[in-house]
C-alpha positions, 0 to 999 in steps of 0.5 A: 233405738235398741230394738227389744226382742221381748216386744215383738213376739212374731219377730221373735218366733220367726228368728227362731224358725230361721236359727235352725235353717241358718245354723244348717246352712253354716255348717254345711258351708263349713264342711265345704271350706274344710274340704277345700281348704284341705285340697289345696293343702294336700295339692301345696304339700305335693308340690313341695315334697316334689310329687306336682302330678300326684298332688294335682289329683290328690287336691282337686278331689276334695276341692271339687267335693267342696265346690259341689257341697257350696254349689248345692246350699246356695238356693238355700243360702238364698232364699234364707237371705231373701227371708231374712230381709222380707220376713225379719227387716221387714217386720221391724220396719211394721212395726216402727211404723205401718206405712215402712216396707222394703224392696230388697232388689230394688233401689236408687235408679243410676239416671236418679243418682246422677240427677242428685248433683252430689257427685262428679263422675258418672258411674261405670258400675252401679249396685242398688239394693234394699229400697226402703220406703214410707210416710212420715207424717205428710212426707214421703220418703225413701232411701236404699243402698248404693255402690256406685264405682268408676273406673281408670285405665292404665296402659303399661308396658305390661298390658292394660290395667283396669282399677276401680274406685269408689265414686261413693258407698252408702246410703242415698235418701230422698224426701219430698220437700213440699216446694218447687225449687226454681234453682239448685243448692249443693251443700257438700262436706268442707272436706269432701277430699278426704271424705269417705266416697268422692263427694263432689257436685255434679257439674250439670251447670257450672259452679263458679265463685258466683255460686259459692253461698256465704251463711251466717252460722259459722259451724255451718260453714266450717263443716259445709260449702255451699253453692246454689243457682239461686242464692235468693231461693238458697238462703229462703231454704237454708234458714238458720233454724234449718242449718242446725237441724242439718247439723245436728243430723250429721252429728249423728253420723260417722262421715260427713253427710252432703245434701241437695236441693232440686225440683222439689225433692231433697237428696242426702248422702250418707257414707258407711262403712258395710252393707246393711240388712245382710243375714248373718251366717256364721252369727247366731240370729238371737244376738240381737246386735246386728239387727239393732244396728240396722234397726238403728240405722233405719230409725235414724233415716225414719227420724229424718223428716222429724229432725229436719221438720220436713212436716211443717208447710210453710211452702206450697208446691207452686 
């Protein structure tokens, strides 16, 4: 979906508005960068020419001045992302449909992660933003950002070293599935070694070769494995029209996607590559390209419950 400027007049008048505040805060961060960046070139140029005190003085005067430049935009550099996400993500998101809103410091709770069975490890530190939720049709849905991160001690001779690694990044989305599932079915990426994240299921109950489902589409099990506590229930929900939509679906992404299956809930996982819904600020507003890709990437997340026909009852809850 490219999203046209010329058809929303409100969002066009308010990145005008904000164009002026962005531009204000861009160059008042490039005057502190210069200041600093020219500090510690005076201090590296003392300590080269052999005057270390002097060069200490002499830099630390424009880097504390730079320091104190940056200080002073940062509530404004706030409140301009703040407004970016409530004033311009958000009036894109009305006007795709009524029912869509944004909660830029709300996200996928940590217990709720977890419980997704999608991943392995439990994180060490987990970031949430951006929660968007709606109504498509009869489904609620809703998705955010997530950062979630282990990490691995090392004791050397040197000390303790301290590593963090990506448990996942990216885009968690949660759609109501009209059924109470009596097990649970993981459908992770046939590659998911070498997938963006680490896409492993959490072993809440043992996956065994019991567990492991053979289906009849064969682009299906080249691109998925597939395991679930009940393998009735299993291939009841994983009827080969739905196998295709789910194909379909991650045909439409960069990184293989991984789906679950509990309660009466359906998680997906999505794997990106940067942060979304951020405000640019050494980029003009009225480029539209970067809104357009997160534009897209909510359509795309909107259009789910299309795609997977998740407004067709064919179950009841019970």
């Amino acid at each position: 979906m490219q999203f046209s400027l010329e058809s929303n007049v409100a969002l066009q008048n308010v990145l005008a508005a904000m164009e002026v505040e962005r531009k204000k805060i861009a160059a008042t961060q490039t005057k502190g960068y210069i200041f600093i960046a020219t500090g510690i070139a005076l201090a590296v140029l003392g300590f080269i020419m052999g005057f270390a005190g002097p060069a200490i003085v002499i830099g630390l005067i424009p880097i504390i001045y730079g320091g104190v430049v940056l200080y002073k935009i940062g509530d404004e550099l706030h409140a301009y992302k703040e407004s970016y996400k409530q004033d311009v993500i958000g009036e894109a998101l009305r006007f795709l449909d009524k029912s869509l809103t944004i909660k830029p410091y709300e996200g996928i709770l940590a217990r709720e992660f977890i419980f997704s069975q999608l991943f392995t490890k439990d994180p060490d530190r987990y970031k949430t933003e951006d929660l968007v939720s709606g109504k498509a049709g009869q489904t609620n849905f809703y998705f955010a950002e997530v950062h979630a991160e282990y990490k691995t001690v090392t004791h050397t001779k040197n000390g303790t070293r301290t590593e963090w690694h990506d448990i996942f990044k990216g885009i968690i989305f949660v759609a109501d599935f009209n059924k109470h599932f009596n097990g649970v079915t993981i459908v992770r990426p046939k590659d998911f070694g070498t997938a963006l994240g680490a896409w492993f299921s959490k072993n809440l109950f043992s996956f065994s070769d019991k567990n492991l489902i053979k289906l009849e589409n064969v682009d299906f099990d080249k691109t998925f494995v597939t395991y679930g506590t009940d393998q009735v229930e299993s291939r009841y929900l994983l009827t080969p029209a739905m196998m295709e939509r789910i194909l379909k679906l991650n045909r439409g992404t960069k990184y293989t996607i991984s789906l679950s299956f509990i309660e009466s809930r359906m998680y997906i996982g999505f794997p990106l590559n940067r942060n979304y819904f951020e405000a640019p600020v050494f980029k003009s507003l009225l480029n539209l390209g970067l809104l357009n890709d997160d534009i897209t990437t909510i359509k795309f997340m909107y259009d789910i419950v299309k795609e997977l026909d998740l407004n067709t009852r064919i179950w009841g809850k019970n």
